[in-house]
N, C-alpha and C positions, 0 to 999 in steps of 0.2 A: 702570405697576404700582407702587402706592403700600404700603412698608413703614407700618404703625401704627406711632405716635409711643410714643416714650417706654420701649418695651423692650430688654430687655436681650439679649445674643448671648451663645452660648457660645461661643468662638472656640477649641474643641481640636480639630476636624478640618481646621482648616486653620493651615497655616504660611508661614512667608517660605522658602523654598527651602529645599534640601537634600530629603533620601526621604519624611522624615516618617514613615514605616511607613503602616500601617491605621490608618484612622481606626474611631473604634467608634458604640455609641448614645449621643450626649452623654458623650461623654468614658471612656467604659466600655469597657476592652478586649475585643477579641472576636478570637477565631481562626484602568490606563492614563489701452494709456497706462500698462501694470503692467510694474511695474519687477521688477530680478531676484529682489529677495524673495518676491515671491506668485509667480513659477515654481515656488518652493520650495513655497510655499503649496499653486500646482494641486496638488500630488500629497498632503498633508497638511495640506491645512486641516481642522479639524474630525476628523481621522482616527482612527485607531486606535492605530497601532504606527509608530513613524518605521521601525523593524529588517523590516519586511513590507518597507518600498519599496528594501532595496539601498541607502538614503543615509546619507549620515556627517554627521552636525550640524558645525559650526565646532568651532576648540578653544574646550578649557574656560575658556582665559583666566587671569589671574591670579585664585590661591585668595584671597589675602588678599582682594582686591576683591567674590569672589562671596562672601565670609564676611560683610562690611560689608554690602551688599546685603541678605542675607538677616537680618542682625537688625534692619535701617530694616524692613523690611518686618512682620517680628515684634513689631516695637514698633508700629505702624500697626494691625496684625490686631488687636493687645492690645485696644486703646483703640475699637474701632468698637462703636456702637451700633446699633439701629433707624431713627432719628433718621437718624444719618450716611450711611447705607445709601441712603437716598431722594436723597444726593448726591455721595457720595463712590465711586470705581469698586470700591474695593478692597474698603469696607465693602460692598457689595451682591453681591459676589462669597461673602463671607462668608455675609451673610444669604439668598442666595439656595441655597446649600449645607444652610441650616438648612430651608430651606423644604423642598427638594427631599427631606430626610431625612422632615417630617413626612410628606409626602403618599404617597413610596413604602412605609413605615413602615406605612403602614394601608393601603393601596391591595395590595401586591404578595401580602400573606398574604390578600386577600380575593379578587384573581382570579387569584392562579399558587397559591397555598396555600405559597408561601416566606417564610421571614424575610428580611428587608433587612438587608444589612450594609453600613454609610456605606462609601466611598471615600474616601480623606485625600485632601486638594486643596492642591497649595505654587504659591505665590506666589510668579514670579520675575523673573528678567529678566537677559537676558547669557547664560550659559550654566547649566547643571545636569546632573547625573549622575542616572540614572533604572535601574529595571530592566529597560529597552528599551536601555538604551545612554545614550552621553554626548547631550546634546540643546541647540536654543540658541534664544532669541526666535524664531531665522526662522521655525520650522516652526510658527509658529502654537499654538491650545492643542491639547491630544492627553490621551489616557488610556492610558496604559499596562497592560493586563493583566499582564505578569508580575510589576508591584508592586501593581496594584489603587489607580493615584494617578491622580490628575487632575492636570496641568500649565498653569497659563496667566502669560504673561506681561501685565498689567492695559493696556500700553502698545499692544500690539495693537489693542483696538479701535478707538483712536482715527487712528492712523500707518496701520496696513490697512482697516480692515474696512471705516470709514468713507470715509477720504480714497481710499484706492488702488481699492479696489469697490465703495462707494457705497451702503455700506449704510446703515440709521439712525444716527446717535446715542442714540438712548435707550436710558437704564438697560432696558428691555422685550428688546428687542433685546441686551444685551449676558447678562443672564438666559438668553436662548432658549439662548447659545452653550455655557453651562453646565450647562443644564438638555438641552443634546446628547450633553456628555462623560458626564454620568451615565448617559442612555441607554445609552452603550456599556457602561459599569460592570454595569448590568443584563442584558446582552449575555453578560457574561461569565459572571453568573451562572448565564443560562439554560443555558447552553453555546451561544449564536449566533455569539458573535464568531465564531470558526472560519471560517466559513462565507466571508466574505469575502477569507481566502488560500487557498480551490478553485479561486476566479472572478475575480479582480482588476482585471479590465476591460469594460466594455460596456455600452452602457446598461438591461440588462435581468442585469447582471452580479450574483453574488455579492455583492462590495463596495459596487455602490451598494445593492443590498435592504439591507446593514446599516446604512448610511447615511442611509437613506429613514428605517429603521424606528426610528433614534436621533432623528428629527426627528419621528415619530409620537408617540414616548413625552418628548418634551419638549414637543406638543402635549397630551398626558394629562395632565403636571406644569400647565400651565396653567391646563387644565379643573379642577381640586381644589382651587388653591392659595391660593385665597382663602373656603375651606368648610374647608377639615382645620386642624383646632384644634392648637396646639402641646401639649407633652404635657402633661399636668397639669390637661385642661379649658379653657387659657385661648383667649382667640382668637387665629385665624389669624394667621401673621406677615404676609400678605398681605391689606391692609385692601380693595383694586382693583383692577383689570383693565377696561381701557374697550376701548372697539374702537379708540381712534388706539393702545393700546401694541397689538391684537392686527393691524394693519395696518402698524406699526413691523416688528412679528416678523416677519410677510411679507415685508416691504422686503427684507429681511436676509436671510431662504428666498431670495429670489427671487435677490438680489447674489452671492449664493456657490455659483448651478447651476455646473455645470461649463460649461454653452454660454454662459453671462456671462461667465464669465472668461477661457475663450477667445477672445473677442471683445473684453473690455476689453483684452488681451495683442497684441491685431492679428492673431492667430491665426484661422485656418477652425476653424468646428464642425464638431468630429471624435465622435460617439459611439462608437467604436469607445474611444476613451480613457476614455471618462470613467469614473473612480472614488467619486463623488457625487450622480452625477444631477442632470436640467437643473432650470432655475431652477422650472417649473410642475410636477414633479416633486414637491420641496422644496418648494415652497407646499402642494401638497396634500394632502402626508401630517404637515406640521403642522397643519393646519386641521382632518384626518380624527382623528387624537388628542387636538385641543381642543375639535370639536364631539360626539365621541363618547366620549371618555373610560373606553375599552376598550382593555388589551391586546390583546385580541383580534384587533379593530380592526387593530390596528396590525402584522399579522400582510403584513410585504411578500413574505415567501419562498413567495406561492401563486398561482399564476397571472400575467399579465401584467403591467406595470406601466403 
C-alpha cells in the first residue's frame, strides 16, 4: 500500500502519549516459542478494553521518563509527511489514521446514515494512563471506549507481531492493525462494542463476532482507500493496493487467530477460550469486507460463523 508522494499530513489527531482527548474532523473540535508477552497478548492483542479482562498493565514507571518519551514522539508526529509514511512506522501510523478518517467520513453517512467522529490515536511506548486504566507496551494496541483513543505502541510490530507470530513486515500489514482499532471505534459508535462482555469466550462467542467484525470493517477501509479522495477534491492518500500487500494482510489475519497462537505458545487449541477467532476466521471476514465493501457485509452477530 503506496502513500502518494509529496503530501502533506495533518498530524492533530494523533499524539506522542499521554490521553490526548477526542480527536475531531481535521483538527475541528467535536463533542479505546511465545514468550510471556504475547500470554498477555492472547487475551488483548488487538482488543477492546484491557478493564474487560480482570488485568493490571505494569506500573507506570518513572513520569519524567514517559514525559521525555512522549514529546520524542511529538516531535516525530510533527515532522512526518506522505513521502515518510511509505517508510517510516510511525509516519504511516499517522497517515493511515488520515486515510481511515477520509473513507469512513464518506462511507459511514452513506451506509449507516451517521457522522464519523475521528478517534484521537497516541503514540507510545512503556507505560500510559488511558480511560481504561493505567496500560503498558505489553498489552499490544487496544482502543479504549471510555476515552474514544486508540493506543499503539510503533515498536510492537516489529518485537511481536512479526518476530514472536510471524506475521508480515509490511507497512500493509501494520495499516490492517489500525485500520482494526478504528473498527472498534465504529463499534462504539453503533453501540456493538457491548456485545462482546455478554459472551467473552468461544468460538462462536460475543467477543470474537466483535472481533471478526473489526477485521471486516478494516477489510472495507481497504476496499475505498485508494478511491475516496482527501477532502477538498484532491486525490486519495492512498495511490495502491496490489494483491502482495492484500496477501501480506492475510499473513497477519492468519498469524494472530487464536488457534496460531496457541500453538506458537506450545499450547492445545482450545476454542472454548478463544476471544478472536481462529486464523481462517480472520482471514475471511477481512477478505469479506475488502471484497465487498459493505457494512452490511460485515454484519458477524447473524447466524453461524
Amino acid at each position: 500500500m503506496t502513500f502518494r508522494q509529496g503530501g502533506k499530513l495533518d498530524t492533530s489527531g494523533v499524539s506522542g502519549g499521554g490521553s490526548g482527548g477526542r480527536g475531531g474532523r481535521r483538527g475541528m473540535a467535536v463533542g479505546g516459542g511465545v514468550g510471556g508477552l504475547v500470554v498477555v497478548l492472547i487475551a488483548l492483542f488487538l482488543g477492546v478494553d484491557p478493564g474487560q479482562l480482570g488485568l493490571e498493565a505494569g506500573p507506570t514507571g518513572d513520569q519524567g521518563q514517559q514525559t521525555g518519551s512522549a514529546q520524542q514522539f511529538q516531535a516525530h508526529i510533527d515532522q512526518c509527511d506522505l513521502e515518510q509514511a511509505n517508510s517510516d512506522t510511525i509516519c504511516r501510523i499517522v497517515a493511515t489514521t488520515e486515510s481511515l478518517e477520509d473513507v469512513w467520513t464518506t462511507q459511514l453517512p452513506d451506509q449507516a446514515g451517521m457522522r464519523w467522529v475521528q478517534p484521537h490515536t497516541n503514540i507510545f511506548t512503556g507505560a500510559i494512563d488511558t480511560g481504561c486504566g493505567a496500560a503498558s507496551s505489553d498489552i499490544g494496541p487496544f482502543y479504549c471506549p471510555a476515552d474514544q483513543n486508540v493506543y499503539i505502541d510503533p515498536a510492537f510490530f516489529d518485537e511481536v507481531l512479526v518476530r514472536q507470530l510471524g506475521a508480515s513486515p509490511s507497512g500493509a500489514a501494520q495499516m490492517y492493525v489500525v485500520a482494526h482499532e478504528f473498527g472498534h471505534h465504529l463499534q462504539t459508535m453503533l453501540g456493538d462494542i457491548r456485545r462482546s462482555q455478554r459472551d467473552p469466550a468461544g468460538p462462536s462467542s460475543g467477543a470474537v463476532r466483535v472481533e471478526l467484525q473489526a477485521d471486516c470493517y478494516a477489510g472495507l477501509w481497504a476496499h475505498y482507500a485508494t478511491t475516496t479522495p482527501a477532502p477538498g477534491g484532491e486525490l486519495p492518500l492512498l495511490e495502491s493496493l496490489t494483491q502482495r500487500d492484500v496477501d501480506a494482510i492475510v499473513q497477519t489475519a492468519e498469524a494472530i487467530g487464536d488457534d496460531h497462537i496457541q500453538k506458537s505458545g506450545g499450547a492445545r487449541v482450545d476454542p472454548g477460550s478463544w476471544t478472536h477467532g481462529s486464523s481462517e476466521m480472520r482471514r475471511q471476514w477481512f477478505l469479506t469486507g475488502y471484497e465487498q465493501g459493505s457494512m452490511q457485509a460485515c454484519d458477524t452477530f447473524r447466524g453461524q460463523l
